[in-house]
C-alpha positions in Angstrom: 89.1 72.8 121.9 90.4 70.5 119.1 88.7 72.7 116.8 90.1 75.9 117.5 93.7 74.1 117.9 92.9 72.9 114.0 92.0 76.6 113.2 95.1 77.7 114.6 97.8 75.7 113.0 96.2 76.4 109.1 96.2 80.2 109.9 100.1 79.5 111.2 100.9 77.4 108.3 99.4 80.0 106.0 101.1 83.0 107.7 104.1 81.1 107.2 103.8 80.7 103.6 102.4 84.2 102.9 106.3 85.1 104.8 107.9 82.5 102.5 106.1 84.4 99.6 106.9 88.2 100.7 110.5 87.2 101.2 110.4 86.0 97.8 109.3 89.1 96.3 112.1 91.6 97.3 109.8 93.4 99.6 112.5 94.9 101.9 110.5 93.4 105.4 113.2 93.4 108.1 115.3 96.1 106.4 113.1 99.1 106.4 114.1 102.4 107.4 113.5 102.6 111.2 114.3 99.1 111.8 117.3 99.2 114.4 120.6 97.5 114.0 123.9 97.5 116.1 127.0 95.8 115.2 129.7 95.9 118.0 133.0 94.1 118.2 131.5 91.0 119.4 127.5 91.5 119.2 124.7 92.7 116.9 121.4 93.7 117.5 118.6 93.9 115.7 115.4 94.6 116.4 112.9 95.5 113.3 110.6 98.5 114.7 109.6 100.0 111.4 108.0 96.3 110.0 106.4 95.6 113.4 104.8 98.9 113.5 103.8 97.7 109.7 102.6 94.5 110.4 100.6 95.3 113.1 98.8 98.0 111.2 98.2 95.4 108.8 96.9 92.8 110.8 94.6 95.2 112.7 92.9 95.9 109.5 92.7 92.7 108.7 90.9 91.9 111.6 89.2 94.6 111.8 87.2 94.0 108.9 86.9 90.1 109.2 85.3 91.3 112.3 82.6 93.4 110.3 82.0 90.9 107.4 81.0 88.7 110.7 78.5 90.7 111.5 
């Protein structure tokens, strides 16, 4: 159990700083085309579709191949 929690926070902590980087680089993530935003008088929401859609076909290759270099 303790080791999987250790596993889990370096790949957080690195996630996070692989985000820190990408927001570094101009890399428009969060303000793609397809990524929905509503401003009313009194409310905005926003809700990024088109860079969840990407980084979930980005993560599933990811993991799809760590999975066959495992093997």
């Amino acid at each position: 159990m303790g080791r999987m929690l250790l596993v889990l926070g370096v790949a957080l902590v690195m996630i996070g700083g692989i985000i820190m980087l990408l927001g570094r680089t101009g890399l428009p993530l969060g303000r793609l085309p397809g990524d929905i935003l509503y401003r009313g008088r009194n409310t905005t929401f926003y809700f990024p579709l088109a860079s969840s859609i990407l980084i979930s076909v980005v993560l599933s290759i990811v993991l799809f191949l760590i999975g066959r270099l495992r093997r």
